[in-house]
C-alpha atoms as an extended CHARMM CRD file, in Angstrom:
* protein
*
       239  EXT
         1         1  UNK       CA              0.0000000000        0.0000000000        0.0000000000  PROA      1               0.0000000000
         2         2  UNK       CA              1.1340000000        3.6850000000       -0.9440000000  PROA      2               0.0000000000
         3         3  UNK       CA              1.0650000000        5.9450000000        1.8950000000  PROA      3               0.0000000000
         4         4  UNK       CA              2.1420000000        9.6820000000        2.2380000000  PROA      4               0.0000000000
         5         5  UNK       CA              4.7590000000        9.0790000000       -0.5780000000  PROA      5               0.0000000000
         6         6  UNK       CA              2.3140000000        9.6850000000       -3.5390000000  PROA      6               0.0000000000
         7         7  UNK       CA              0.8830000000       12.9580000000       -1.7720000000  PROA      7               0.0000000000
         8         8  UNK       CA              4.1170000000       14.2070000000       -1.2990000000  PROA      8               0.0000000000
         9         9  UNK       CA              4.4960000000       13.7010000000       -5.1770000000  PROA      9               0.0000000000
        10        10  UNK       CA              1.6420000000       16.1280000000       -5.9100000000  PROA      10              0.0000000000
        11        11  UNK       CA              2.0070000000       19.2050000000       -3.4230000000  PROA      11              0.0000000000
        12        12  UNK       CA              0.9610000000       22.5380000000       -4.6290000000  PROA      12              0.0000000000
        13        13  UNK       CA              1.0670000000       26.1870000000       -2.9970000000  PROA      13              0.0000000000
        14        14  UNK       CA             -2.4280000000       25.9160000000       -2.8180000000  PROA      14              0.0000000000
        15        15  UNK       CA             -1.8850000000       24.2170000000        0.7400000000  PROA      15              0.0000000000
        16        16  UNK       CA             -4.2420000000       21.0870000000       -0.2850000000  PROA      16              0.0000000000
        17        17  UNK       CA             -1.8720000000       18.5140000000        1.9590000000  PROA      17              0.0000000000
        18        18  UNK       CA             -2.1280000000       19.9200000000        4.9230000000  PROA      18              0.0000000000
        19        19  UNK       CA             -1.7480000000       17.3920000000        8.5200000000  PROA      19              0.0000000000
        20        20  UNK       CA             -5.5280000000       17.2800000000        8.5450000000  PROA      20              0.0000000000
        21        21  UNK       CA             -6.0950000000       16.1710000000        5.0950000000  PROA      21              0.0000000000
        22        22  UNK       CA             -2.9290000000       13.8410000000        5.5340000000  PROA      22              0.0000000000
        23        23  UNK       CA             -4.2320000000       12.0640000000        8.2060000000  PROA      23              0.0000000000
        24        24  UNK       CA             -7.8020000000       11.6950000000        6.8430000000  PROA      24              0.0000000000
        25        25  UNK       CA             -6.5010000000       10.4480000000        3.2800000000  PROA      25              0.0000000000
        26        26  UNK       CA             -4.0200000000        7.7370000000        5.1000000000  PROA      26              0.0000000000
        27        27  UNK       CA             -7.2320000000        6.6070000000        7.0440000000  PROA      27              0.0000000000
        28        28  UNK       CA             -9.1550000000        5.8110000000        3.7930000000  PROA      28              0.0000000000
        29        29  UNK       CA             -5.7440000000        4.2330000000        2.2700000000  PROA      29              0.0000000000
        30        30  UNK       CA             -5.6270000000        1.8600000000        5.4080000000  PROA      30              0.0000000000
        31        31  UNK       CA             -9.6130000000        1.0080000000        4.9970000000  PROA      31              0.0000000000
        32        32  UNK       CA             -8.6350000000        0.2090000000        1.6170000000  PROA      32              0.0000000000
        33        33  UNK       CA            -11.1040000000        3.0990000000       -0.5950000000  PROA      33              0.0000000000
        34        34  UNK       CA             -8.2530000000        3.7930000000       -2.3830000000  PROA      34              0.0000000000
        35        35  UNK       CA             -4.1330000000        2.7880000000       -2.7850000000  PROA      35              0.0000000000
        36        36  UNK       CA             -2.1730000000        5.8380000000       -4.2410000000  PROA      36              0.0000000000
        37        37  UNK       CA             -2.6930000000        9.2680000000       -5.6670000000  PROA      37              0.0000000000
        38        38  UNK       CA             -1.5720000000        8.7660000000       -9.4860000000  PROA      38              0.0000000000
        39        39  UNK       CA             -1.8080000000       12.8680000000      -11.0190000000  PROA      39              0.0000000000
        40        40  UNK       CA             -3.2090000000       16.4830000000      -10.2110000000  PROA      40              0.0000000000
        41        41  UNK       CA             -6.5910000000       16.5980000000      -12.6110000000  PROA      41              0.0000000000
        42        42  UNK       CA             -8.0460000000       19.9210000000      -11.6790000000  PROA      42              0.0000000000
        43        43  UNK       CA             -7.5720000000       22.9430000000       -8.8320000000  PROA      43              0.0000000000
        44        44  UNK       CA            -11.0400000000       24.4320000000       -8.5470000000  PROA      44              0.0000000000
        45        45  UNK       CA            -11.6670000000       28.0210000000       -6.5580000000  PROA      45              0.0000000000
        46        46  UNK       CA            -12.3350000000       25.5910000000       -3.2430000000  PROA      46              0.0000000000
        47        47  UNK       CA            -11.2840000000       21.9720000000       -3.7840000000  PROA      47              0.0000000000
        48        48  UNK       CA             -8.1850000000       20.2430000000       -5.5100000000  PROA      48              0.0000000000
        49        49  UNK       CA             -9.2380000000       17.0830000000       -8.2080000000  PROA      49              0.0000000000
        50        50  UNK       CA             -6.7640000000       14.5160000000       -8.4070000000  PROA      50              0.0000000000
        51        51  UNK       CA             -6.9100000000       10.6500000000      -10.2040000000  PROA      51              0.0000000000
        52        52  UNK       CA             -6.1470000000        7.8970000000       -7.7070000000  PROA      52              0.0000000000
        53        53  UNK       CA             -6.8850000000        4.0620000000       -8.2440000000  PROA      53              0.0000000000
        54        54  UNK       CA             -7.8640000000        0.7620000000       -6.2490000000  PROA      54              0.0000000000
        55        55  UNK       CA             -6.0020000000       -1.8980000000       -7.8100000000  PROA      55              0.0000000000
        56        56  UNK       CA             -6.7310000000       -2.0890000000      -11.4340000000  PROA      56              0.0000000000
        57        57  UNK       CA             -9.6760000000        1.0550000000      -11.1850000000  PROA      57              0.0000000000
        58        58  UNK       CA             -9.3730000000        4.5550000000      -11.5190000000  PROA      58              0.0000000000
        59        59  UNK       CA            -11.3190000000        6.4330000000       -9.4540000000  PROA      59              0.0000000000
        60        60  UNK       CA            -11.6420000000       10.5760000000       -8.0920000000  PROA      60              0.0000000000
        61        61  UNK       CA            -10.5100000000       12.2130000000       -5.1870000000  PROA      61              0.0000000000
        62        62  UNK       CA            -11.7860000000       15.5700000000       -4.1930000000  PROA      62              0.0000000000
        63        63  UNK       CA            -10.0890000000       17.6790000000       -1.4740000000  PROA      63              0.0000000000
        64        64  UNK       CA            -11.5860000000       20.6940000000       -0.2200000000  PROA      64              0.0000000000
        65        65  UNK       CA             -8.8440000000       23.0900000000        0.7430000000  PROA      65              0.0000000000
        66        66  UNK       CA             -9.1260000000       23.8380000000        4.7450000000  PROA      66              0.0000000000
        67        67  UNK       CA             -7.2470000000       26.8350000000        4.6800000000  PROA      67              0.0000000000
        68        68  UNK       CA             -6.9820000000       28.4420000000        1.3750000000  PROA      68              0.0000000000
        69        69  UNK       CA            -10.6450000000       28.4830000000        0.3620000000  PROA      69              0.0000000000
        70        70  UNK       CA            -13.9670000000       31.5120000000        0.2300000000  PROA      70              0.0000000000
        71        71  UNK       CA            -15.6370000000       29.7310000000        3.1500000000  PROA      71              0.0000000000
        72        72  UNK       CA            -17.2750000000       32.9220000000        3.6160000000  PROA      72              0.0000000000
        73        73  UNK       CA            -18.5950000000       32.7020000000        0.1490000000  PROA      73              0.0000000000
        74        74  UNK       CA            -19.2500000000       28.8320000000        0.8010000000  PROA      74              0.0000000000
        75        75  UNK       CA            -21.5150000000       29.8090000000        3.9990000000  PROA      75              0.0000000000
        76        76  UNK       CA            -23.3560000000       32.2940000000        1.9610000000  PROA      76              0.0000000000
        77        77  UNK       CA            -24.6810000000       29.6520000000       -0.1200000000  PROA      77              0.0000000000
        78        78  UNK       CA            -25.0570000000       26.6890000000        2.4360000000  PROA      78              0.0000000000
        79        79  UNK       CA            -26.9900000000       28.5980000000        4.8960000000  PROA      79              0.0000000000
        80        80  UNK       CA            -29.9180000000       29.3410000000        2.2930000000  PROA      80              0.0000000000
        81        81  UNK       CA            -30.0760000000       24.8020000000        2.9110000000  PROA      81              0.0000000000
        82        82  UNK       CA            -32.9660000000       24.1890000000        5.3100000000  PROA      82              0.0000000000
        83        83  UNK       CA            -30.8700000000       20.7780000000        5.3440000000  PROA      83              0.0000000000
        84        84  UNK       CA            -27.8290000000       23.0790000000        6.8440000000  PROA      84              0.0000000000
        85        85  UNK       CA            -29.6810000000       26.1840000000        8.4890000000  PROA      85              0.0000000000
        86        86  UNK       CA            -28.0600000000       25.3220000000       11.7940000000  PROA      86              0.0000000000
        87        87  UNK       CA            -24.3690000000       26.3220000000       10.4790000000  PROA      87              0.0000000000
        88        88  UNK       CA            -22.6500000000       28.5530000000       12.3380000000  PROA      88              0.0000000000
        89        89  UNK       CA            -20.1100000000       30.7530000000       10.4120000000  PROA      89              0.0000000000
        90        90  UNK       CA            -17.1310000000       28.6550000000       11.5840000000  PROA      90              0.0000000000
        91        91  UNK       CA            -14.3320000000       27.5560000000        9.0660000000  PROA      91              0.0000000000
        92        92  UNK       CA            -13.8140000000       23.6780000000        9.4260000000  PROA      92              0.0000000000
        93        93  UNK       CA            -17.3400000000       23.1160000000       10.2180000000  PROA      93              0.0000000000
        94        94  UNK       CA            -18.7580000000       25.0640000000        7.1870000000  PROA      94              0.0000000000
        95        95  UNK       CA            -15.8880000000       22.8310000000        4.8670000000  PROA      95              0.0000000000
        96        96  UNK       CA            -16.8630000000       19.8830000000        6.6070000000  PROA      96              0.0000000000
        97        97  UNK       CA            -20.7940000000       20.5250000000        5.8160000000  PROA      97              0.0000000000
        98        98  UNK       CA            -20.2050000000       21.9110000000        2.1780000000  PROA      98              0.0000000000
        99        99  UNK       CA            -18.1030000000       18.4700000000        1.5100000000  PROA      99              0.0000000000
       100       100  UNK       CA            -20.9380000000       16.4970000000        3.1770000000  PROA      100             0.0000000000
       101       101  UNK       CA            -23.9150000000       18.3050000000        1.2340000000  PROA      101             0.0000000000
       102       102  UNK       CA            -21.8470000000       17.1580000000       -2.2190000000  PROA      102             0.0000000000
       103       103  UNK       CA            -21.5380000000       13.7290000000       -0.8880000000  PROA      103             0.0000000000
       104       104  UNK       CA            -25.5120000000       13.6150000000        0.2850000000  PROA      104             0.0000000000
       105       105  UNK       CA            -26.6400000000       15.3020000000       -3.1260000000  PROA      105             0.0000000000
       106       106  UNK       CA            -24.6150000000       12.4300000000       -5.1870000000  PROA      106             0.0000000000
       107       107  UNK       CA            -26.0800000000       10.1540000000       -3.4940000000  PROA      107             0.0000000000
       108       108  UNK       CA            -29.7300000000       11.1510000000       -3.9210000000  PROA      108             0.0000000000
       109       109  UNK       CA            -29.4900000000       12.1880000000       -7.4300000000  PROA      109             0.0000000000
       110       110  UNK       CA            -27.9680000000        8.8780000000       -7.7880000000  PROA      110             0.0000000000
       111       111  UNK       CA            -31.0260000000        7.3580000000       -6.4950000000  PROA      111             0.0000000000
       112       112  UNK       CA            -32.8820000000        8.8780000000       -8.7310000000  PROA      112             0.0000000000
       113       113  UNK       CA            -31.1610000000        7.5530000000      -11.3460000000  PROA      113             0.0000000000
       114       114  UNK       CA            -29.7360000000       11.2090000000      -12.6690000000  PROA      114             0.0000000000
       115       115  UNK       CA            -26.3710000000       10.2530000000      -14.6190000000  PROA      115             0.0000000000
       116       116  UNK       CA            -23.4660000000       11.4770000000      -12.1110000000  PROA      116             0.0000000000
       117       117  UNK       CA            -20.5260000000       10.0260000000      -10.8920000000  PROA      117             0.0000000000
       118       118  UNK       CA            -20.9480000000        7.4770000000       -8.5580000000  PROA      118             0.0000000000
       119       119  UNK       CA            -19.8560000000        8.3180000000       -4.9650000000  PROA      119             0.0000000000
       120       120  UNK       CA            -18.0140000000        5.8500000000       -3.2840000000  PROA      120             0.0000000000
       121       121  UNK       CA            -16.7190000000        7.8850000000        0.1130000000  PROA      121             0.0000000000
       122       122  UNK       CA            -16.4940000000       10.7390000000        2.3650000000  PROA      122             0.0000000000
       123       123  UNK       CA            -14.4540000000       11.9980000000        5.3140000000  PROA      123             0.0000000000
       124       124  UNK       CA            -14.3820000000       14.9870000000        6.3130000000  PROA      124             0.0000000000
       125       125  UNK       CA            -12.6010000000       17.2800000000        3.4010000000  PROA      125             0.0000000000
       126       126  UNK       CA            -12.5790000000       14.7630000000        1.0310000000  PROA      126             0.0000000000
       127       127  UNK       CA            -14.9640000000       13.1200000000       -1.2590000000  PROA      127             0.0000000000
       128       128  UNK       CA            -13.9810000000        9.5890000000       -3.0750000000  PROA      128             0.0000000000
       129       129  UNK       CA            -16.2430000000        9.0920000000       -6.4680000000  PROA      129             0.0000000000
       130       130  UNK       CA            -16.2720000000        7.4040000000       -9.8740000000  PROA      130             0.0000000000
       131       131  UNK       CA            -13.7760000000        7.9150000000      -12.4950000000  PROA      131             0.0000000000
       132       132  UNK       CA            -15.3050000000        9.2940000000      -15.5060000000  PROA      132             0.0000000000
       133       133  UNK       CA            -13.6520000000        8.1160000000      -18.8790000000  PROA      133             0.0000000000
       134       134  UNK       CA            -11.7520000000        5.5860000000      -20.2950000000  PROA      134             0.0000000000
       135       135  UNK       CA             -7.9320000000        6.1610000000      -20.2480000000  PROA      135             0.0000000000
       136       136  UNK       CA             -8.3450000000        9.7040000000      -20.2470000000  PROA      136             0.0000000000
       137       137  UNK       CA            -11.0050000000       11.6070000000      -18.0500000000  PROA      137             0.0000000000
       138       138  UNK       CA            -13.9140000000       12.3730000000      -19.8440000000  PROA      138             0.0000000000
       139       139  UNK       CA            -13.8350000000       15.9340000000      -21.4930000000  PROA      139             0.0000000000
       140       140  UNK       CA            -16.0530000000       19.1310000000      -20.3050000000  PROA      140             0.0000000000
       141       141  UNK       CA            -18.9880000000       19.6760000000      -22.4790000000  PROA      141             0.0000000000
       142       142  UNK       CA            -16.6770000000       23.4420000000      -23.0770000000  PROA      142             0.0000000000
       143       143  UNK       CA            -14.2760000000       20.8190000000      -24.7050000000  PROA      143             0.0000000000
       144       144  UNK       CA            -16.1250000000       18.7900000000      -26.4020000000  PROA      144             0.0000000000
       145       145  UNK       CA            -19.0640000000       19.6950000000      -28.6850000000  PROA      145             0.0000000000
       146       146  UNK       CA            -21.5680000000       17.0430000000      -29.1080000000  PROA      146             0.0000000000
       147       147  UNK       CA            -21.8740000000       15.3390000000      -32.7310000000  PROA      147             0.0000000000
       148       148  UNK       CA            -25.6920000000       15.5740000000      -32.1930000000  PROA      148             0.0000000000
       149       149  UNK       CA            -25.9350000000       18.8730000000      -30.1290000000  PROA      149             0.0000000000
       150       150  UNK       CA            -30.0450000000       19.1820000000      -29.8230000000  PROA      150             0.0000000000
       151       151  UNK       CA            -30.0270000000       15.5100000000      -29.0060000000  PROA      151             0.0000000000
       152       152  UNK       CA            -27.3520000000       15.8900000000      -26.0030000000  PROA      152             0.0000000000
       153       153  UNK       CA            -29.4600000000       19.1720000000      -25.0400000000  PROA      153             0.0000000000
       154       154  UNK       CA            -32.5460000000       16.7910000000      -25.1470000000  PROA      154             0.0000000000
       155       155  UNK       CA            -30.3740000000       14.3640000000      -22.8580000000  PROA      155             0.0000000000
       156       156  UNK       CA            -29.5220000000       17.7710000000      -20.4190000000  PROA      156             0.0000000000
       157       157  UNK       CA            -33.3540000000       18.6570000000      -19.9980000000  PROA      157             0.0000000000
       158       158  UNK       CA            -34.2150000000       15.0190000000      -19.1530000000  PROA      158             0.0000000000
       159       159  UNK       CA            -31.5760000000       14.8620000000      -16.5210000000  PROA      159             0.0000000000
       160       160  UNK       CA            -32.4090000000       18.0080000000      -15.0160000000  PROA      160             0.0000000000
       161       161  UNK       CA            -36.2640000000       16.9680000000      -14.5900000000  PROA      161             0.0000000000
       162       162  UNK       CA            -34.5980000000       13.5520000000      -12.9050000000  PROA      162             0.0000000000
       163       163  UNK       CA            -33.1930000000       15.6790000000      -10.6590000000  PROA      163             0.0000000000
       164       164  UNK       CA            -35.7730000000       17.8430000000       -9.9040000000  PROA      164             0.0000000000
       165       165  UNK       CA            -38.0510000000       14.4080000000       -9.2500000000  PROA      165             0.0000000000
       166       166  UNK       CA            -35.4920000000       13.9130000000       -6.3810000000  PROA      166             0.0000000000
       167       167  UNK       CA            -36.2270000000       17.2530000000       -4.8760000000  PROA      167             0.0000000000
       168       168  UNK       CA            -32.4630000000       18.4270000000       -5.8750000000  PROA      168             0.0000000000
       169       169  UNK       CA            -31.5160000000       21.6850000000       -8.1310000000  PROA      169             0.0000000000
       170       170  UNK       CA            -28.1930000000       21.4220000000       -9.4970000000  PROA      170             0.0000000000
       171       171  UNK       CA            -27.2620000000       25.3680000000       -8.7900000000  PROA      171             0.0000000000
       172       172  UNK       CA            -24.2940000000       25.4860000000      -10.5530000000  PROA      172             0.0000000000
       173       173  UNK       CA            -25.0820000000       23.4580000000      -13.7810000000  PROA      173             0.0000000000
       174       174  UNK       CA            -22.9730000000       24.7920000000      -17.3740000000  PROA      174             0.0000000000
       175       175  UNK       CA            -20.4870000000       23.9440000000      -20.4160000000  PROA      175             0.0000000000
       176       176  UNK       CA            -17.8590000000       23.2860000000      -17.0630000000  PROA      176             0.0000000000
       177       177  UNK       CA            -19.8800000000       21.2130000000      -15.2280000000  PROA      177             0.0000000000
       178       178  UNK       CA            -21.1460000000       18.7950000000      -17.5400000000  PROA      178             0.0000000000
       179       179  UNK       CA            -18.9300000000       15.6580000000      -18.8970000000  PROA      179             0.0000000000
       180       180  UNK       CA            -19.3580000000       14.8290000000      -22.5340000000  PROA      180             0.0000000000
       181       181  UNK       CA            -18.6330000000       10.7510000000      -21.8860000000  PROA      181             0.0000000000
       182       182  UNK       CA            -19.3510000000        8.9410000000      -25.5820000000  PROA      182             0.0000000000
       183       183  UNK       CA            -21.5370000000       11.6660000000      -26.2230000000  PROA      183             0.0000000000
       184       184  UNK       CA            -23.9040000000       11.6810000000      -23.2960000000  PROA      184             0.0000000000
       185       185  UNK       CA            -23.9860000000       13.8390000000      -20.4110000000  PROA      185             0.0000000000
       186       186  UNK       CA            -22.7600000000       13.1070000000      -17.1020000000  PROA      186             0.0000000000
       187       187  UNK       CA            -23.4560000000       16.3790000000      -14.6980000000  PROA      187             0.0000000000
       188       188  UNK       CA            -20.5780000000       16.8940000000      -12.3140000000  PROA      188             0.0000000000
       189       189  UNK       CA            -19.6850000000       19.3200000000       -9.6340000000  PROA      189             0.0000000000
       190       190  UNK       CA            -22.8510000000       18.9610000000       -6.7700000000  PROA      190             0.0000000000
       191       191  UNK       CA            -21.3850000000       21.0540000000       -4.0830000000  PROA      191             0.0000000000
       192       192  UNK       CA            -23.9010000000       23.8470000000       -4.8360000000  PROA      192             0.0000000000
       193       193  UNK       CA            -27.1650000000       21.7580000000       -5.5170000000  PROA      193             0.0000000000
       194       194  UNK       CA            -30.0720000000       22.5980000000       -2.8350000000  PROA      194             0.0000000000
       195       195  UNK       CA            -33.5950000000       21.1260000000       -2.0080000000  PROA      195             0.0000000000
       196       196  UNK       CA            -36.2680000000       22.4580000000       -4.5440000000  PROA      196             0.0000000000
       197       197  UNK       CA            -37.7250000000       23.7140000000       -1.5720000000  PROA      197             0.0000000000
       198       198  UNK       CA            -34.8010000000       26.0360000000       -0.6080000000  PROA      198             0.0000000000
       199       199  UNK       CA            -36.4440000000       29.7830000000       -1.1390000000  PROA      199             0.0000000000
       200       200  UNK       CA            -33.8750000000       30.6720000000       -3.6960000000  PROA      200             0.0000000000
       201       201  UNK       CA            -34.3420000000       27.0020000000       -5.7080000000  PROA      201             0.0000000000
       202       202  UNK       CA            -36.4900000000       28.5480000000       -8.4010000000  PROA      202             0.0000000000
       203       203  UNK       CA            -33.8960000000       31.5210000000       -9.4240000000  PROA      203             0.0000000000
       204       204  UNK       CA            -30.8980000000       28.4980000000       -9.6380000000  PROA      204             0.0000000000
       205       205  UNK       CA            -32.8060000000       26.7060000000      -11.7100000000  PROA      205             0.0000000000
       206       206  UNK       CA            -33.3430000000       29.5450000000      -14.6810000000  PROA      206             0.0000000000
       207       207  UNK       CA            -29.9050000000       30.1400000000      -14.1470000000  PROA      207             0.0000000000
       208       208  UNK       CA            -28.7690000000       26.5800000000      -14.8750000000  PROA      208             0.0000000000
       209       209  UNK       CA            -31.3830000000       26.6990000000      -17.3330000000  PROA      209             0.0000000000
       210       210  UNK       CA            -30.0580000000       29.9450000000      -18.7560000000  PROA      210             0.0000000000
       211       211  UNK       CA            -26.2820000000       28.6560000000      -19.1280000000  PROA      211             0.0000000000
       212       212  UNK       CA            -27.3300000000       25.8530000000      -20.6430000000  PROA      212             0.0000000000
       213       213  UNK       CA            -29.6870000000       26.9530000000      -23.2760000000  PROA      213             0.0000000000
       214       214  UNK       CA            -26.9140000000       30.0810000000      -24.1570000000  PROA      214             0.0000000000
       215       215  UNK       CA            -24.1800000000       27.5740000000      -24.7880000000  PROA      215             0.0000000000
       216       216  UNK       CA            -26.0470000000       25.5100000000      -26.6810000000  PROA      216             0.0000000000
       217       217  UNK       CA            -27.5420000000       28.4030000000      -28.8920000000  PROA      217             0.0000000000
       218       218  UNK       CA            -24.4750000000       28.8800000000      -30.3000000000  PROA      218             0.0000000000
       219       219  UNK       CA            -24.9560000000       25.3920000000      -31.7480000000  PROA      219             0.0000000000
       220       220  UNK       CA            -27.9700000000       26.5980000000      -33.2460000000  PROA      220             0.0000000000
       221       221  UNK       CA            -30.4270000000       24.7440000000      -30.6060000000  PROA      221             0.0000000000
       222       222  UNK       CA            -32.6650000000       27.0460000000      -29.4030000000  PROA      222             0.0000000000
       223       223  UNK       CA            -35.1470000000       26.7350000000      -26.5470000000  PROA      223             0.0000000000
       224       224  UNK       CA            -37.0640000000       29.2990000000      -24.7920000000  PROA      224             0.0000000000
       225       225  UNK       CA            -36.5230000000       29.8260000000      -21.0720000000  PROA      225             0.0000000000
       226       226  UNK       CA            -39.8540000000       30.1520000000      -19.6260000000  PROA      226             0.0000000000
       227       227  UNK       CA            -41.1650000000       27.2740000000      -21.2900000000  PROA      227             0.0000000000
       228       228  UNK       CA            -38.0620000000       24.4270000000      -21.0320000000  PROA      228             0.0000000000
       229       229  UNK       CA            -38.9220000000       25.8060000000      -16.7310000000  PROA      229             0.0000000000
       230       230  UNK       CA            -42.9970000000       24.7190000000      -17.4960000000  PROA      230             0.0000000000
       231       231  UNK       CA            -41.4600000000       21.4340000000      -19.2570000000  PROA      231             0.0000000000
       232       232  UNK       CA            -39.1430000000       20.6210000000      -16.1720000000  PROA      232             0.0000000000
       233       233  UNK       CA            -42.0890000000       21.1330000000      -13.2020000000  PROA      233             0.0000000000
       234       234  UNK       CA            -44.2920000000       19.4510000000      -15.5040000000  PROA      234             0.0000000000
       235       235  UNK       CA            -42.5780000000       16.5160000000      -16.6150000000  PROA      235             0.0000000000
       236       236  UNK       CA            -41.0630000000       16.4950000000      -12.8660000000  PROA      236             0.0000000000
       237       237  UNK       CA            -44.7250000000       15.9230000000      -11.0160000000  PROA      237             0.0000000000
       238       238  UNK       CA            -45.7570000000       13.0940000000      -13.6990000000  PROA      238             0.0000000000
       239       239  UNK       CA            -45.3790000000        9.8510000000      -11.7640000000  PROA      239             0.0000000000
């Protein structure tokens, strides 16, 4: 088993290895989620990406960043969750509760059979998920343009009223937060995604709406806002 060796590998300034995060990563190592830490993918405004594997299998590892991250900007948008309306504005324990929400919104869009990355773990800082690709990570929709763009727009919608069935809004949805894998969507990136019940759910939701229907206008798709939001509560109360 790889220990602290294969962290050590992939330190950055961005203070992602810190004791804390050490510790916690050894812990899943030694409970056998994962064996070693194989290459950076991604440094995000709060959370390194890197690719680690378990034997023979690829998977994710997500690492909030304890001290260099906007947890101020992080509480802003977690205390709007009547899941997390407790919070107090308190560093670790709003990382700690923004890593958990991701973790708890993966898992109940994966219940509802919305196509995301399956989660496998989470401790703390870190969330342990489902490598997306084949050799190679799966390109950003940004990246990659569909072959059949209305189709894979088509395919967007329908995962978005999935979602919305499990009483989630993604909050954050775009071009950078949506996987083109064999030319189907995967959506990505849950850290942001509140109850449709949360008072501000309605005004995400046009503005996942909105990113999504601008990018794909430029593919010559077009789809009016107001009624692709009538489509999505309609479709999403049909049982």
């Amino acid at each position: 088993m790889v220990t602290r060796t294969s962290q050590e590998r992939f330190r950055t300034d961005r203070g992602v290895f810190d004791a804390f995060t050490d510790r916690n990563l050894f812990e899943l190592q030694s409970h056998g989620v994962y064996d070693e830490v194989i290459s950076p993918l991604f440094v995000g405004k709060e959370s390194n990406v890197f690719i680690a594997k378990k034997g023979k299998t690829k998977l994710i590892l997500k690492i909030y960043r304890i001290q260099n991250c906007d947890f101020k900007r992080m509480f802003n948008y977690i205390k709007q969750d009547p899941r997390y309306d407790f919070l107090k504005n308190k560093r670790r324990e709003i990382i700690f509760s923004w890593t958990q929400r991701e973790y708890k919104n993966l898992l109940r869009a994966q219940k509802g059979n919305v196509r995301v990355p399956k989660v496998l773990s989470w401790k703390f800082n870190i969330i342990v998920e489902e490598f997306i690709g084949d050799k190679e990570p799966a390109p950003r929709l940004k990246d990659s343009i569909p072959k059949e763009p209305q189709q894979f727009f088509d395919e967007i919608i329908k995962q978005i009223i999935l979602l919305y069935k499990s009483g989630l809004i993604h909050g954050d949805l775009s071009a950078f937060n949506i996987l083109n894998h064999h030319d189907k969507p995967v959506l990505i990136d849950f850290s942001q995604s509140t109850l449709t019940k949360t008072p501000n759910a309605e005004e995400l939701l046009k503005r996942d709406l909105q990113n999504v229907i601008s990018f794909f206008a430029k593919l010559r798709v077009m789809a009016d806002l107001e009624e692709t939001l009538q489509k999505i509560k309609k479709e999403a109360t049909k049982k």
